[in-house]
C-alpha positions in Angstrom: -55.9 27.3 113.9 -55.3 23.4 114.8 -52.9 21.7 111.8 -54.2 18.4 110.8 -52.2 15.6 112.5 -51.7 11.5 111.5 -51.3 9.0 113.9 -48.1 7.5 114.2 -49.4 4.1 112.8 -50.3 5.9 109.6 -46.9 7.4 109.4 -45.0 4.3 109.7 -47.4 2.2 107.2 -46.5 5.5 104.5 -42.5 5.0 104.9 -42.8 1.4 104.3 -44.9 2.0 101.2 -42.4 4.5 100.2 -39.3 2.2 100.4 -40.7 -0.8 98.6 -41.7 1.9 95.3 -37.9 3.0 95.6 -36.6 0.1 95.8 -38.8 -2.0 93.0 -37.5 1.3 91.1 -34.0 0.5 91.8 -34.1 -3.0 90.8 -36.1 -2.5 87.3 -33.5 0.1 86.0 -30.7 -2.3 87.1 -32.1 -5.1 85.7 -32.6 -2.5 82.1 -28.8 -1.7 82.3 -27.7 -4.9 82.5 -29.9 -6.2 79.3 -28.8 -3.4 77.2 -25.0 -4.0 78.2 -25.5 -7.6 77.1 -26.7 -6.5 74.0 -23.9 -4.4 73.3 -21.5 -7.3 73.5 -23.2 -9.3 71.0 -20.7 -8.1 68.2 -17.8 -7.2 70.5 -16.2 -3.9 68.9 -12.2 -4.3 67.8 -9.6 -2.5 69.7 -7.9 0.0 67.5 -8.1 0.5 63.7 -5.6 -2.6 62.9 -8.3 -4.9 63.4 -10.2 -3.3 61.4 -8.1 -3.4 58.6 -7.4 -6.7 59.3 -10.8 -8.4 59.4 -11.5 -5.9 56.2 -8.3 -7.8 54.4 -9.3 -11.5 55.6 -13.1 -10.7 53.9 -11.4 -9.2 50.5 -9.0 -12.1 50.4 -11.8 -15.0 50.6 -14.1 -13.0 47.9 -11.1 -12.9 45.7 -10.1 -17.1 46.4 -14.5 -17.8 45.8 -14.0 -15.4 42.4 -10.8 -17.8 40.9 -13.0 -20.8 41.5 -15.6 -19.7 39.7 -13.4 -18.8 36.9 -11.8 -21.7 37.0 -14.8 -23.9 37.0 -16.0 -21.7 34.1 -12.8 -22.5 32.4 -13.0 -26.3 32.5 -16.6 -25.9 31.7 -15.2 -24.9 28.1 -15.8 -21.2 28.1 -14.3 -19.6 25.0 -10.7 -17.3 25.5 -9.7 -14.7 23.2 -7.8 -14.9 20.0 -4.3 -14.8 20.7 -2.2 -11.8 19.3 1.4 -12.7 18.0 2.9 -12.2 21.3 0.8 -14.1 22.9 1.6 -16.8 20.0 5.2 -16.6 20.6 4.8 -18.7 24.0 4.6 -15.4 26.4 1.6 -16.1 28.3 2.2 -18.4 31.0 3.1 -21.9 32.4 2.1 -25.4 31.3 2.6 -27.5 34.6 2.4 -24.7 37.5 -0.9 -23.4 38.2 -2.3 -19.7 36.3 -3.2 -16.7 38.3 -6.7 -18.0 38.0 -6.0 -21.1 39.8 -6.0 -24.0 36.8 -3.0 -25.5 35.1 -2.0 -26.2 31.8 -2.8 -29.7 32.0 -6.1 -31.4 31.5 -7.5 -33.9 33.6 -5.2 -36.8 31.7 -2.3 -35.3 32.6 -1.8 -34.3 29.0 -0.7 -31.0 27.8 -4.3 -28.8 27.8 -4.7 -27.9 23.5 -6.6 -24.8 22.2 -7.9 -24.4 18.6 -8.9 -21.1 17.2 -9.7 -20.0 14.2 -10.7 -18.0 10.9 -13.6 -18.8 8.2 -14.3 -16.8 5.0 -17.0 -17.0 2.5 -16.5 -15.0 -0.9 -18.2 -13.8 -4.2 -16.6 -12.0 -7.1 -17.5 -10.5 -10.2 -14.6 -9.3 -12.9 -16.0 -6.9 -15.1 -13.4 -7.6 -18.0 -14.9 -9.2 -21.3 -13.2 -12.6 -20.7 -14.5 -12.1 -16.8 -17.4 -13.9 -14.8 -18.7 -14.1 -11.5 -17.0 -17.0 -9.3 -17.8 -18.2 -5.8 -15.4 -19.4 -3.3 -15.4 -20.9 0.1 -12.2 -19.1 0.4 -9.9 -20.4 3.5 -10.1 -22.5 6.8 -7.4 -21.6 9.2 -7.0 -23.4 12.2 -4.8 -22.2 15.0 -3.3 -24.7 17.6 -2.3 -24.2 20.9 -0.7 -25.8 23.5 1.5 -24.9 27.0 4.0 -27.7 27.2 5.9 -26.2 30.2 6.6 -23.7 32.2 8.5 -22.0 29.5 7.9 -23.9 26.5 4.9 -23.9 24.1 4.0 -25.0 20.8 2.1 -23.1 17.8 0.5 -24.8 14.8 -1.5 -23.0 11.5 -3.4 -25.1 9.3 -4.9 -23.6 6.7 -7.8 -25.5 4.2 -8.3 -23.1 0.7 -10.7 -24.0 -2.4 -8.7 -23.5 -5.2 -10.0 -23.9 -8.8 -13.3 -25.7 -9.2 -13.5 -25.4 -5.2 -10.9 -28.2 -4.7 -9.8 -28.4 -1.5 -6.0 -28.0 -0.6 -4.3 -28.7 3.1 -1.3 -26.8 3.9 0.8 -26.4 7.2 1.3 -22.6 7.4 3.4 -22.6 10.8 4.4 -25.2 13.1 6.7 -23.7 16.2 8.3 -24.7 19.5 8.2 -21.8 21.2 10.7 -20.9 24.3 9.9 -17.7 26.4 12.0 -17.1 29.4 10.9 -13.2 29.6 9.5 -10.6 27.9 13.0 -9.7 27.1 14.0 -12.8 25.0 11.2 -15.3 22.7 12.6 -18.0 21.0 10.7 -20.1 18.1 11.8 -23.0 15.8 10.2 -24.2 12.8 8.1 -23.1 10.0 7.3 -19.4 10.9 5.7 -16.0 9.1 9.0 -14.1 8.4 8.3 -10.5 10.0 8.9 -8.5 6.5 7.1 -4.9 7.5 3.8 -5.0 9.4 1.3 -6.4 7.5 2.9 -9.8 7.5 3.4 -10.0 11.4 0.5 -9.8 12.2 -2.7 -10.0 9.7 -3.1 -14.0 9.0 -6.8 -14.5 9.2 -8.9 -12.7 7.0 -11.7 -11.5 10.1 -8.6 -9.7 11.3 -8.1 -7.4 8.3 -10.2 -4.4 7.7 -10.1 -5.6 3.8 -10.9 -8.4 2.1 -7.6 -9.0 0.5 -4.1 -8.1 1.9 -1.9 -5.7 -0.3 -0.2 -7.3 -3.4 3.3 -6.7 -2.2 2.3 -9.6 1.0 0.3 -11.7 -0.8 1.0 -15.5 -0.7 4.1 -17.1 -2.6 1.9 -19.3 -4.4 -0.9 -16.5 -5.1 1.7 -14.5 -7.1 3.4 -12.7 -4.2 6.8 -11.7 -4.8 7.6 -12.0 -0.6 9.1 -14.6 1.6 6.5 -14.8 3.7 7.5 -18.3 4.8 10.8 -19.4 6.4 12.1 -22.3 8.3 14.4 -22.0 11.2 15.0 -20.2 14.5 12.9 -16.6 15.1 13.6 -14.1 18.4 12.5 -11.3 19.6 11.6 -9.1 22.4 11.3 -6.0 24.5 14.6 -3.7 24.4 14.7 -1.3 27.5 14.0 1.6 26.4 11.8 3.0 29.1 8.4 4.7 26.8 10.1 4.5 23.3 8.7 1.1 23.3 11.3 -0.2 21.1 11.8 -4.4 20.6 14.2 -6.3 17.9 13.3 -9.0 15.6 16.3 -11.3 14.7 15.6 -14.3 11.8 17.5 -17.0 10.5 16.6 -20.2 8.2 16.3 -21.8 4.9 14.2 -19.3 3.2 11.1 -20.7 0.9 10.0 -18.2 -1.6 8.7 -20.1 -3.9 5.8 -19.0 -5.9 3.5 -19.1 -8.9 3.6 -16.5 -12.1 0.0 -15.0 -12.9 0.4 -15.8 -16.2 1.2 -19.8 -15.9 0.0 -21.1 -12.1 1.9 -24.6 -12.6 5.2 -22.7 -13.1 6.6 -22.2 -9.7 10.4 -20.7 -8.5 12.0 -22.5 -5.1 15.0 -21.1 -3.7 16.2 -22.9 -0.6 20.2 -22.8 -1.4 21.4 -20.7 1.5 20.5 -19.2 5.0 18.4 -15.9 5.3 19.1 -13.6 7.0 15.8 -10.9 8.7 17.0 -8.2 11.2 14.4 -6.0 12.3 13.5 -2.9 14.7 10.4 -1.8 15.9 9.3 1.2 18.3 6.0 1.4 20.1 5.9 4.5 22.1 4.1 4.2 25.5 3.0 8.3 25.1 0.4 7.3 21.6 -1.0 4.0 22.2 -1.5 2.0 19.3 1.4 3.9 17.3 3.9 1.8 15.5 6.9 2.4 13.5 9.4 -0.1 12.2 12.0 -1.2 9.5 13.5 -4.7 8.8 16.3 -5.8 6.3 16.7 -9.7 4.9 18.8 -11.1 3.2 19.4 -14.2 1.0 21.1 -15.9 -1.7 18.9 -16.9 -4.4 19.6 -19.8 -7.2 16.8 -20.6 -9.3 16.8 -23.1 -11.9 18.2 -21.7 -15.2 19.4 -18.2 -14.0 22.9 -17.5 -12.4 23.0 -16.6 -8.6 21.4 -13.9 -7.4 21.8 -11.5 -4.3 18.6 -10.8 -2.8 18.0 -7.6 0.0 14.9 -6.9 1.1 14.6 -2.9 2.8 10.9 -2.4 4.9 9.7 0.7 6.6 6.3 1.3 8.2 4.2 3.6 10.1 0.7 2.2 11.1 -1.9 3.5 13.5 -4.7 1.4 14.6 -7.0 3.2 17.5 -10.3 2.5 18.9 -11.9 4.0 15.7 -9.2 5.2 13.4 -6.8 3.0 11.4 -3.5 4.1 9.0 -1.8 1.8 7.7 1.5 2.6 5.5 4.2 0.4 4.0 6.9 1.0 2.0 9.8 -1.4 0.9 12.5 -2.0 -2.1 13.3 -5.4 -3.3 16.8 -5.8 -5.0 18.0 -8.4 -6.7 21.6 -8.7 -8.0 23.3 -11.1 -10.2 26.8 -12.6 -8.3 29.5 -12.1 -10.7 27.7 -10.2 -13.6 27.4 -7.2 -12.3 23.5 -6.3 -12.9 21.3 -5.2 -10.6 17.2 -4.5 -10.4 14.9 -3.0 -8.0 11.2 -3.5 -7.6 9.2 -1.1 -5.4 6.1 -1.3 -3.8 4.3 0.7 -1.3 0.4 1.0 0.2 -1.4 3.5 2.3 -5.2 2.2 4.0 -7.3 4.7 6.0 -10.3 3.3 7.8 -12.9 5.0 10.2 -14.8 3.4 12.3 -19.0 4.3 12.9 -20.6 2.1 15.0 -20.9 -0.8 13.0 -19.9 0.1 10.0 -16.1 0.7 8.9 -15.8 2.0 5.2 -11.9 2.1 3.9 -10.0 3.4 1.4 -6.1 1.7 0.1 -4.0 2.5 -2.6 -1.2 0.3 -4.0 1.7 0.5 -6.2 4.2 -2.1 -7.4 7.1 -2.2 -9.9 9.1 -4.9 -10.9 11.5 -4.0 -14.0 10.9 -5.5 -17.2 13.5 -7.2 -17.3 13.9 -8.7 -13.4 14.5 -12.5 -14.2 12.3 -14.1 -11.5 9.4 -11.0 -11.5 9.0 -9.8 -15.3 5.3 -11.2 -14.8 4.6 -8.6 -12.1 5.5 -5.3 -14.0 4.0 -2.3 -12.7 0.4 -2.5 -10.6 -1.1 0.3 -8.8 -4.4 1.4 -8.3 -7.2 2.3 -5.8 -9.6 0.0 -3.8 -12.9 1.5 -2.1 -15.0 -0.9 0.6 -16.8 -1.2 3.5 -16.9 -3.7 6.5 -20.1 -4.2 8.4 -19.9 -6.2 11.8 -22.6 -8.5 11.8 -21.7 -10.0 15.3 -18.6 -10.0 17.7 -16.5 -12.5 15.3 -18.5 -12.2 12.4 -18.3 -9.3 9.2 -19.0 -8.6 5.7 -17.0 -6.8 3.3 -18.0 -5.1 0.1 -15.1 -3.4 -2.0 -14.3 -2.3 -5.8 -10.6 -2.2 -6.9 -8.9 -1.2 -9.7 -5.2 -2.1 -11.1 -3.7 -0.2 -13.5 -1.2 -2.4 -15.5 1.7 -1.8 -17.8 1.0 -2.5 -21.3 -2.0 -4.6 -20.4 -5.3 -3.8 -19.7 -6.7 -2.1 -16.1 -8.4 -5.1 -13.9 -11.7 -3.8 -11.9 -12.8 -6.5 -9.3 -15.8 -6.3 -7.1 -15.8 -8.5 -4.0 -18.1 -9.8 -1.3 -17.2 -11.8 2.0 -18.1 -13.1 4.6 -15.7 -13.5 7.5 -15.6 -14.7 10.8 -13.7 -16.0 14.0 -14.0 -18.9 16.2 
């Protein structure tokens, strides 16, 4: 059998043919490799994991400089801040001249200490259901609270307060007016005219949106609403944090020219001042870090008392308290003894007071229940008009809005050889 054979010609035209495929091939898959190793060094990949990290820290660090402009420029746009608590009050929350954490100063654009004005509104209605009673309408009080960063560690604190007194008339008072120094958390310093910090419900409940009730208890009422208190004094406050690692525990120390004047229920134009001496107001108070919202307390004040037409008296105040205020569940209990001896004669009375207020909190809603007792001796020369008070009070608070409520509550006062009082109340409170 005879194999097939090709001319040489063929066989060299088939090899040529043969090398230009290969090589085309050749050049096309080099020409691919080198387009997808361009792409691959688009975004060159780091090193090690230390550029990661850094380029991941550089990209957090610009969010967080673009997040305190915006807060800033929502600042100076007049965006409203939050009410400030008592500490916050007392000059511990940051510099006038040197710029915040969120990149603004205390200064406006004059140059001029920046001032902020909160404050608290109430509307009322009441109805006494004795036979001499009627209804009567209030617009209550105005409070205006002023503050101001003067300095890195100096600030200043002002409460005016507008109430409608009888027939609605109008009367302006300065409540507290303070230079505040606050080096550290350790040590607050305020001068002026300041809320003496008498038990808990003094220190710290001023505006009326800020109290569960309508009313505070009798025992810290106002001096000129028949209060038998000092609520007022005028000198030099300090306080601050003791260490004490999760007791919690901070002093209160008080000195001035006390004011405790105030009006008899019986005859409101007859008023007691006492302003002949220094007061004295130590206090100690423990916060423990294991149950927030836990505090317990007692304070002692002292003071010299000389009131027109009575000899000199001794006067010691004595304050314990135990209060709980949580997300949804508030106690509140007080207890103190007020004793008043006469220098040189030998005589001495005690008056006594005391309140406990549960509140529960359900959605909206917060009904509330206090009892209260006072007793002043019959024959205790600046409080005979007080005698003995007690009784319970029943109410409820509904939050219309974030700063806005309405209270509704019944109380009754049992009084010694007088006749009980029942008093049915509706306000309207709010914050601004």
């Amino acid at each position: 059998m005879k194999l097939f054979q090709l001319s040489p010609a063929v066989v060299r035209a088939v090899c040529v043919q043969a090398r230009t495929i290969t090589i085309t091939a050749a050049l096309l898959f080099m020409f691919a490799m080198a387009q997808f190793a361009k792409a691959q060094q688009v975004t060159p990949a780091p090193e090690n994991n230390n550029e990661v990290i850094k380029q991941l820290s550089k990209r957090v660090e610009e969010l967080e400089a673009r997040l305190k402009e915006l807060e800033a420029k929502r600042e100076n746009a007049g965006a409203p801040a939050a009410t400030p608590s008592p500490d916050q009050e007392a000059g511990k929350d940051g510099a006038a001249d040197q710029a915040r954490p969120d990149g603004t100063t205390g200064r406006s654009s004059t140059g001029m200490p920046r001032l902020r004005i909160h404050g608290f509104g109430e509307l009322e209605l009441g109805r006494s259901f004795e036979k001499a009673g009627s209804n009567t309408s209030t617009l209550g009080e105005l409070a205006l609270i002023i503050t101001s960063r003067l300095s890195n560690k100096l600030s200043m604190l002002g409460d005016v307060e507008f109430e409608a007194g009888d027939h609605n008339k109008l009367s302006v008072g300065i409540e507290r007016l303070l230079l505040q120094y606050s080096p550290s958390d350790y040590f607050n310093l305020s001068a002026g005219r300041y809320f003496t910090r008498i038990g808990y419900y003094n220190s710290v409940h001023r505006g009326t949106w800020l109290q569960t009730t309508a009313e505070p208890p009798f025992i810290f009422s106002h001096e000129d609403e028949g209060g038998i208190l000092p609520n007022h004094n005028l000198g030099v406050s300090a306080n601050g944090n003791i260490p004490s690692g999760q007791l919690g525990l901070r002093y209160i120390v008080e000195a001035g020219a006390a004011h405790t004047s105030r009006s008899t229920l019986d005859k409101p134009e007859r008023t007691i001042d006492e302003n002949n001496s220094v007061a004295f107001n130590l206090g100690l108070i423990a916060r423990p870090d294991k149950i927030p919202g836990l505090q317990a307390g007692f304070s002692i004040y002292r003071d010299r008392i000389a009131a027109e037409g009575l000899p000199k008296i001794g006067q010691t105040i004595m304050a314990v308290h135990l209060v709980y205020q949580g997300r949804k569940f508030e106690m509140l209990n007080e207890a103190l003894m007020l004793r008043h001896a006469s220098l040189g004669a030998g005589r001495v009375w005690n008056t006594t007071g005391f309140y406990t207020q549960l509140a529960r909190q359900f959605g909206k809603y917060r009904p509330y229940f206090r009892y209260e007792y006072t007793n002043a001796p019959r024959s205790e020369p600046l409080f005979s008009d007080v005698g003995r008070r007690n009784g319970p009070m029943f109410g409820i608070r509904y939050d219309l809005a974030e700063f806005v409520a309405f209270k509704a509550q019944y109380q009754r006062t049992l009084r010694r050889l007088l006749t009980p009082l029942n008093d049915l109340m509706f306000q309207l409170s709010f914050a601004f």
